[in-house]
Each structure stands twice: as structure tokens, then as C-alpha cells.
C-alpha positions as CSV (number, residue, x, y, z in Angstrom):
1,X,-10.1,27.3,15.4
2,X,-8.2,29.3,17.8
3,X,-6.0,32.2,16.7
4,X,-2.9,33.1,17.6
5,X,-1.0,36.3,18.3
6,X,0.9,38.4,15.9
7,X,3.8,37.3,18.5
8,X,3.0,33.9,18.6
9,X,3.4,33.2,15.0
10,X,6.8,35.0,14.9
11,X,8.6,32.9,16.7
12,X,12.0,31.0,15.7
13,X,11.8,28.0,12.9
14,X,10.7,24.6,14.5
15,X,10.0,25.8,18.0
16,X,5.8,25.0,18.4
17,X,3.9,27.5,20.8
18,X,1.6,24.0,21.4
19,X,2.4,22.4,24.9
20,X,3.9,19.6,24.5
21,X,1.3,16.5,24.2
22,X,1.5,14.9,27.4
23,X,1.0,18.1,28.9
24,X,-2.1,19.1,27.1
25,X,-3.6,15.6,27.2
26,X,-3.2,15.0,30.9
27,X,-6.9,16.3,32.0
28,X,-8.1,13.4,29.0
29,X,-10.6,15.8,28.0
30,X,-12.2,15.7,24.2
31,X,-11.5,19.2,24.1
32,X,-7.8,19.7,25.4
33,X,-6.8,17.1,22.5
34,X,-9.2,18.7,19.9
35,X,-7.4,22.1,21.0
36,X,-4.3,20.8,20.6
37,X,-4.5,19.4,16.9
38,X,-6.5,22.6,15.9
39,X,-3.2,25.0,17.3
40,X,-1.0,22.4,15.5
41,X,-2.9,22.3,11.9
42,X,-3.1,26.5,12.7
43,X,0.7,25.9,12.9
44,X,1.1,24.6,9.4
45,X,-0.2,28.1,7.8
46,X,3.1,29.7,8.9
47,X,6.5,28.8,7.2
48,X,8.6,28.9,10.5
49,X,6.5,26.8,12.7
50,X,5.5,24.4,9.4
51,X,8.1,21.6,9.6
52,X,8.0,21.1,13.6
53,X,4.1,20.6,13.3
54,X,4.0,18.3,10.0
55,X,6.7,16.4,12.3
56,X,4.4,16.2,15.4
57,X,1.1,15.4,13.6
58,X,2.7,12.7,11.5
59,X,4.0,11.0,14.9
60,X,0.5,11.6,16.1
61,X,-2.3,10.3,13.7
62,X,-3.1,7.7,15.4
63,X,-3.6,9.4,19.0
64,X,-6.0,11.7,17.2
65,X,-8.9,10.0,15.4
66,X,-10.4,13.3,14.1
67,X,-6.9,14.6,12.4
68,X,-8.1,13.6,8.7
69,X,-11.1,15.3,9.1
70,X,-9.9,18.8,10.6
71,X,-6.9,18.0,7.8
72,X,-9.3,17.8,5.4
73,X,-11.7,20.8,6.2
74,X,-9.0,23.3,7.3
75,X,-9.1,26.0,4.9
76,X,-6.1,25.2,2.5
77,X,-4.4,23.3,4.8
78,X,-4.4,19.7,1.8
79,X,-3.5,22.4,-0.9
80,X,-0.6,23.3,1.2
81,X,-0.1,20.0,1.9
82,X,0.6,19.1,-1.7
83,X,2.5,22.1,-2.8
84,X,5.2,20.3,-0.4
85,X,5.1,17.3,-2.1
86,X,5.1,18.8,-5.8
87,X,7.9,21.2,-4.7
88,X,10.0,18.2,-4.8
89,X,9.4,16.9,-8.2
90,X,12.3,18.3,-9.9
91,X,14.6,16.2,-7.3
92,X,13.5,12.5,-8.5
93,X,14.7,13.3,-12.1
94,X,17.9,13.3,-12.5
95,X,18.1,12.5,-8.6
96,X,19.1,14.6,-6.6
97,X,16.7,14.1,-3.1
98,X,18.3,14.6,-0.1
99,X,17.7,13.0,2.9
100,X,15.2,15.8,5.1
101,X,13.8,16.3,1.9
102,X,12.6,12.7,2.0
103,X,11.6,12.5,5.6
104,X,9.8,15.8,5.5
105,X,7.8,14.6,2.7
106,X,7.4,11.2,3.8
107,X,5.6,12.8,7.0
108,X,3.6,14.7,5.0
109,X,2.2,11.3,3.5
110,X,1.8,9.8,6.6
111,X,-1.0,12.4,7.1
112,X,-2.4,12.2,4.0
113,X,-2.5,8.1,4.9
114,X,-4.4,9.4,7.9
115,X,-6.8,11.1,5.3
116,X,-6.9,8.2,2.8
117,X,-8.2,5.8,5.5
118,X,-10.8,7.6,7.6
119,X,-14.1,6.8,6.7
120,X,-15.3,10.5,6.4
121,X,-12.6,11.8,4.2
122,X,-11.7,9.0,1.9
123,X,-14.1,9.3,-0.7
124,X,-12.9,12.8,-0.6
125,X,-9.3,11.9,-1.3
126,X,-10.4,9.6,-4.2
127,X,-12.8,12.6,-5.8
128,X,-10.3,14.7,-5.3
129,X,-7.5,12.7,-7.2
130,X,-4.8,12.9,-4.5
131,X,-3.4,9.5,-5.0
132,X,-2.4,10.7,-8.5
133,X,0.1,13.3,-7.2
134,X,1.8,10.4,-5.7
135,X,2.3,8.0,-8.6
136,X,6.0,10.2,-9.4
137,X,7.5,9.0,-6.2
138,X,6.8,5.4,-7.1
139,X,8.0,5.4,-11.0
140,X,11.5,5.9,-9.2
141,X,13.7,3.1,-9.2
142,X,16.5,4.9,-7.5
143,X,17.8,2.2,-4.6
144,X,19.4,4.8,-2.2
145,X,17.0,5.1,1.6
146,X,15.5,8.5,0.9
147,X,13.7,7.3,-2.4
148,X,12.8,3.8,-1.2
149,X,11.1,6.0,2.1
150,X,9.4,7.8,-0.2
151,X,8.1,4.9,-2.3
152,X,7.2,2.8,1.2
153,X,5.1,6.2,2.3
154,X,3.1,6.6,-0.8
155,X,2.7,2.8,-1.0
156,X,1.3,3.1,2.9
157,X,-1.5,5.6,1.3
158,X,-2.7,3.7,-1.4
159,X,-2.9,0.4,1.2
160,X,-4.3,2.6,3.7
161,X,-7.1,3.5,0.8
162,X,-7.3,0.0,-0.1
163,X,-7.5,-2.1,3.5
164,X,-11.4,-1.5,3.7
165,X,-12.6,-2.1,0.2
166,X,-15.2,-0.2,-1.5
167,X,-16.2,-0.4,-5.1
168,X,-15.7,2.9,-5.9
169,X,-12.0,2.3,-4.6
170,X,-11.2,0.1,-6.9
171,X,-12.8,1.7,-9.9
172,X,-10.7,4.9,-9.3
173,X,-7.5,2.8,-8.8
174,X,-7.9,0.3,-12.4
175,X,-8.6,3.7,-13.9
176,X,-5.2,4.7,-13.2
177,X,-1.7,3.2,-13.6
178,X,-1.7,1.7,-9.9
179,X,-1.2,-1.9,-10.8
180,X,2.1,-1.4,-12.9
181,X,3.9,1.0,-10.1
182,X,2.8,-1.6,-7.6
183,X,4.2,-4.7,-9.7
184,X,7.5,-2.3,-10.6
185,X,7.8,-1.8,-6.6
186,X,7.3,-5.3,-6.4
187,X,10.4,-5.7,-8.3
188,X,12.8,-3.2,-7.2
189,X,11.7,-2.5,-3.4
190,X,13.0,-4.3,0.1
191,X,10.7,-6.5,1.7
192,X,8.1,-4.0,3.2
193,X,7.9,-2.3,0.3
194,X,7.2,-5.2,-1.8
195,X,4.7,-6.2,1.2
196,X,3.1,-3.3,0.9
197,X,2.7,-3.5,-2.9
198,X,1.7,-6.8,-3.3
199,X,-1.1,-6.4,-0.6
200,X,-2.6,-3.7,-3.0
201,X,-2.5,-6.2,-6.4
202,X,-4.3,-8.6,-3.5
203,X,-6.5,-6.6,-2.6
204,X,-7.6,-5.3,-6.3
205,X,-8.0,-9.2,-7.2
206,X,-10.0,-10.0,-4.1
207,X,-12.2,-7.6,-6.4
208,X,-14.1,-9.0,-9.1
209,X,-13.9,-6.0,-11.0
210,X,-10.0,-5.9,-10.2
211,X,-9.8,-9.7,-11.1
212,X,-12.0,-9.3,-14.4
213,X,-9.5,-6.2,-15.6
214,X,-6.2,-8.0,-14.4
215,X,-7.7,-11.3,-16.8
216,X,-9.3,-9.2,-19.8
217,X,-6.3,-9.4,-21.7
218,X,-2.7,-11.4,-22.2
219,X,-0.6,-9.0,-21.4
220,X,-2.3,-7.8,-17.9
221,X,-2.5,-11.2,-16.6
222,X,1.3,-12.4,-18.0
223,X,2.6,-8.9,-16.5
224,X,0.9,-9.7,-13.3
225,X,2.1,-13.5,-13.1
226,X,5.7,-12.6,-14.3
227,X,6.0,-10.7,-11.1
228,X,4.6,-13.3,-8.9
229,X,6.9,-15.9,-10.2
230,X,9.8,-13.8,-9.9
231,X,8.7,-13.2,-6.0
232,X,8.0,-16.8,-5.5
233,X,11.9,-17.5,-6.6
234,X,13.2,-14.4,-4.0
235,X,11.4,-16.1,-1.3
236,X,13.2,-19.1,-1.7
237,X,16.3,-17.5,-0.6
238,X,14.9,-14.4,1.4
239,X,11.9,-16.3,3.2
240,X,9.0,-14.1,4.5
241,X,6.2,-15.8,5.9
242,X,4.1,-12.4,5.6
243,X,5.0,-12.2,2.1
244,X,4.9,-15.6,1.0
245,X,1.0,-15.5,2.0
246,X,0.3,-12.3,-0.4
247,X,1.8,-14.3,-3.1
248,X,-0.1,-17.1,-2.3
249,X,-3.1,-15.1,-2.2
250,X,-2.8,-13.8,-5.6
251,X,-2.6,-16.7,-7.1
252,X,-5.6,-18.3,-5.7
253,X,-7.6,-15.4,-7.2
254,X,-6.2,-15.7,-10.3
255,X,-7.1,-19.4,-10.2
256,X,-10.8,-17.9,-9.3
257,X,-11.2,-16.9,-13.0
258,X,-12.5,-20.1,-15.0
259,X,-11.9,-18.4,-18.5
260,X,-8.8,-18.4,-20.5
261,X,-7.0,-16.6,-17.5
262,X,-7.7,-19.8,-15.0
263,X,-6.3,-22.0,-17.8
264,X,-3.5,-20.5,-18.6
265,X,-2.1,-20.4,-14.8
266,X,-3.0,-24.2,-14.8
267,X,0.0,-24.3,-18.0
268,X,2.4,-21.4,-16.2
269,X,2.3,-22.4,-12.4
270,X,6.0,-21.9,-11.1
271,X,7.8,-25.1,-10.3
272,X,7.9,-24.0,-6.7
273,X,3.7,-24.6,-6.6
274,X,4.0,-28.0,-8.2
275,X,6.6,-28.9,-6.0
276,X,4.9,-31.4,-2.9
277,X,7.9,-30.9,-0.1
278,X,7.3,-27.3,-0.6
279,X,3.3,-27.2,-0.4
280,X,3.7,-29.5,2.5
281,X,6.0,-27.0,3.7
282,X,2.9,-24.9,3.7
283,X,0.8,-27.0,5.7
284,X,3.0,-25.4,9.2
285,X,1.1,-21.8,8.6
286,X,-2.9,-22.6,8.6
287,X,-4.0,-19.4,7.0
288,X,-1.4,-20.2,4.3
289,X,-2.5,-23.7,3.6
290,X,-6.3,-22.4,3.2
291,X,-5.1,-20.6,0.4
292,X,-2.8,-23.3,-1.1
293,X,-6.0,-25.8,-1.0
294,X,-8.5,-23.0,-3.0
295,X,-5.5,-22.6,-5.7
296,X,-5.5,-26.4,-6.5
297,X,-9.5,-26.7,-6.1
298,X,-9.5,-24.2,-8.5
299,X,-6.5,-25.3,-10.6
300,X,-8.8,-29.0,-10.4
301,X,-11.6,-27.3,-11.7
302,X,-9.9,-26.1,-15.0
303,X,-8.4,-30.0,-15.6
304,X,-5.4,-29.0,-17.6
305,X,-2.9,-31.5,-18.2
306,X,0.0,-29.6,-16.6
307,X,2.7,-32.2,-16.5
308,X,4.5,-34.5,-18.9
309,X,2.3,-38.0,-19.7
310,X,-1.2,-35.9,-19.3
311,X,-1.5,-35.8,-15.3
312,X,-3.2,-33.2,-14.1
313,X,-1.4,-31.2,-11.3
314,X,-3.9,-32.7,-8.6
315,X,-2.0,-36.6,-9.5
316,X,0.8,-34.6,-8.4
317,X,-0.7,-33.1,-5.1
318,X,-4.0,-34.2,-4.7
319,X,-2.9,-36.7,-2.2
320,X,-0.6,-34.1,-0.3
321,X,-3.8,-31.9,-0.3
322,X,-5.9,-34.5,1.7
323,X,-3.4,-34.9,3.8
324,X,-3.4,-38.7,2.6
């Protein structure tokens, strides 16, 4: 990596000796760019020039493909990287986060979601534990911007680790507390935070390891479907399309499980999924509806009398199903 002068790195706070980007990118070359993250990343070593490059490089990840790597194989630089974000522990209890606080840290795990989704580094992240030293930031349930900012960017990290599944992904993530920050978030967050939350729990069910832990016991899958009932009722008066299929999603794996878990979500469905004007509602958004049919395939399999007088739920919709 290049060095810099003694003069260079003693220059005024936030004021980069990097050109700006346009300027060093205009010949397209490989190299200019490469030479430009590494003077950046060099940046982050001295306390003056830190916050000015964790601001560019966060705005920047996905310009430069290679970031997590260098990020990751710069001496110290991920060490540094989370002495930042465990400097501001003692401000989420009692709170007292202020507002560059937040947005300094919050770009700090924007590239640390850089690191968590490259194929070359995220197994590294996982090994390493890193997700864990953001699992304080989302046990806060403080509803002013800088917390929920801060909850959004370490939700972003775990979806980023998430999006590609891998076994070993999943493993690391049931062995931690992951599924009741992301069903608390899920509660208490604004819609892209909740988004973001319930894609993970999605994404962990779409696992049959995740599935089998989430149905082992009563009180996972109850905690679980509590959450999702409770979303299911927000989206009647907040409506979100994006949202609404996540839900939907969830459910149709939890159907997947034929044991006592698949049963007992044939006896708790929410009134909302037994509802036909509403699951023809459904029928408008096609990636929705695919989902909505392998819930009730799967809630048909189980044959559970579900409503008063014995029906099953698929007297109720079977007809709306076929579109008869």
C-alpha cells in the first residue's frame, strides 16, 4: 500500500490528501481505483483524516468491488474498525447517542456490510464473530432517528450475511440470539427496519435447519407467530406490498413443517389468512399468491378442523384457491 509523507498525514481534520473520485477514476484503469481505496483505507490509521475517509468509503462500497477484501486484510484496519463501534456502547444505556455519533457509526457498518457480503471475506466475518459486536445496537428500543439508524445499519449486515445462504451461515446465526433482536425489531422499528428484520427470520426458515430450531419447541414457534400476527394486523392499516410478501413467506415455511409445529398454525392462523376477500386480494401480486397457494397446500395437508362445525380451512378457500 502506498505511504504517505510525514506532511501528508498532518494535515487538518476531514480534509483527504486522495483526489477526489472522479478525478482519479477518469483514466478507468484497475489500478487508479485500487490506488485510490488503498490511500483511503491508509487514511483510516490517522485520527484526523479517519472520519472524512470512513465517510467516503461508506458512500463508495459499491463502486469498489475489492473494498472488503483490502478492509479485511489491512493490517488492523477491522480492529480499528470496531474500537469505533464499542467506543459507543456506554451511549445506548441510559441513552444518550447523539446524532454524528450515529451516522459516523452507521457508516462504519455500511463497510462492515461490504465485508459481511463478499464472497471472500464472509466466512471470515462469521469466524471472526463480528456480527456479535452488533447485537447491542439492536436490544435498543429507543424510537428517536439516531438509534433506529443504527438498528437499520446493523440489520443491513446481518441481511447482507444472510441474502446468499450458506449452511454455515445459519448455524453461526441460531447459535446466537439473532432471531429474538430480529422479531423485537420487528416490533418496535419503521417499515424498513421491520423489512429488513423479517427478511432475516425468512431467510433462516427457508433453512431447514432454521425451520427445524424455530419448531423444536412451543415457545420458539409461538414467539415467532406472535410477531407475525401482530404484523399481519399493522399491515392492514400501514399496507406494504414488500412487507406483506415477507410475512406471507414465513408462514408458508412454517406450514412446511408437518409435525406439531404445522398443526398448530392450522389452529392459530390469523383471521386475516382465513379471510377470502382478503386472499383474493392477493391474487393482484403473482409472486404473493404463489406463496398464499403453498400455505394452504400445506395447511390442507395437516387436515385440521380450523373452523366452527369441523370444516377444514380449504371449505373455506379451497374454491378461492382454484380460482373457481
Amino acid at each position: 500500500m502506498e505511504k504517505f509523507s510525514s506532511r501528508s498525514l498532518s494535515m487538518n481534520k476531514d480534509v483527504s490528501y486522495v483526489a477526489p473520485f472522479i478525478a482519479s477514476t477518469q483514466s478507468g484503469t484497475t489500478a487508479s481505483k485500487m490506488a485510490y481505496m488503498e490511500r483511503l483505507v491508509s487514511e483510516l490509521n490517522n485520527s484526523d483524516l479517519r472520519d472524512n475517509a470512513i465517510r467516503v468509503l461508506s458512500k463508495r462500497t459499491d463502486l469498489f468491488k475489492e473494498l472488503a477484501p483490502l478492509l479485511w486484510n489491512s493490517f488492523g484496519t477491522i480492529v480499528l474498525l470496531l474500537q469505533e463501534i464499542v467506543s459507543i456502547y456506554p451511549n445506548l444505556s441510559p441513552p444518550n447517542l447523539s446524532s454524528a455519533q450515529s451516522t459516523r457509526v452507521c457508516n462504519i457498518l455500511a463497510l462492515l456490510q461490504g465485508v459481511a457480503s463478499h464472497s471472500d471475506t464472509k466466512m471470515l466475518f462469521i469466524d471472526a464473530n463480528i456480527p456479535l459486536y452488533l447485537y447491542p445496537f439492536l436490544k435498543t428500543r429507543n424510537n428517536v432517528p439516531q438509534f433506529e439508524h443504527l438498528r437499520l445499519a446493523s440489520l443491513g449486515v446481518i441481511g447482507a450475511l444472510v441474502k446468499v445462504n450458506t449452511k454455515e451461515v445459519i448455524s453461526f446465526l441460531l447459535s446466537s440470539e439473532i432471531i429474538p433482536l430480529c422479531l423485537s425489531n420487528m416490533e418496535i422499528g419503521k417499515e424498513i427496519s421491520k423489512t429488513i428484520a423479517t427478511f432475516i427470520i425468512e431467510k433462516i426458515l427457508a433453512d431447514e435447519e432454521g425451520l427445524a430450531y424455530v419448531c423444536a419447541t412451543v415457545e420458539r414457534f409461538f414467539a415467532v407467530t406472535r410477531v407475525l400476527d401482530m404484523m399481519l394486523e399493522t399491515l392492514q392499516i400501514q399496507p406494504s406490498l414488500r412487507l406483506l410478501k415477507l410475512v406471507i413467506q414465513c408462514y408458508s415455511r412454517l406450514s412446511n413443517n408437518h409435525s406439531r409445529a404445522g398443526i398448530a398454525l392450522t389452529r392459530c392462523l390469523p383471521n386475516m389468512l382465513r379471510n377470502t376477500t382478503f386472499i383474493n386480494h392477493l391474487r393482484e401480486d403473482p409472486a404473493i399468491w404463489r406463496w398464499v397457494n403453498e400455505l394452504y397446500e400445506n395447511v390442507g395437508k395437516n387436515e385440521v378442523p380450523l373452523v366452527p362445525g369441523g370444516g377444514v380451512i380449504n371449505d373455506r378457500v379451497g374454491s378461492s384457491l382454484s380460482g373457481k
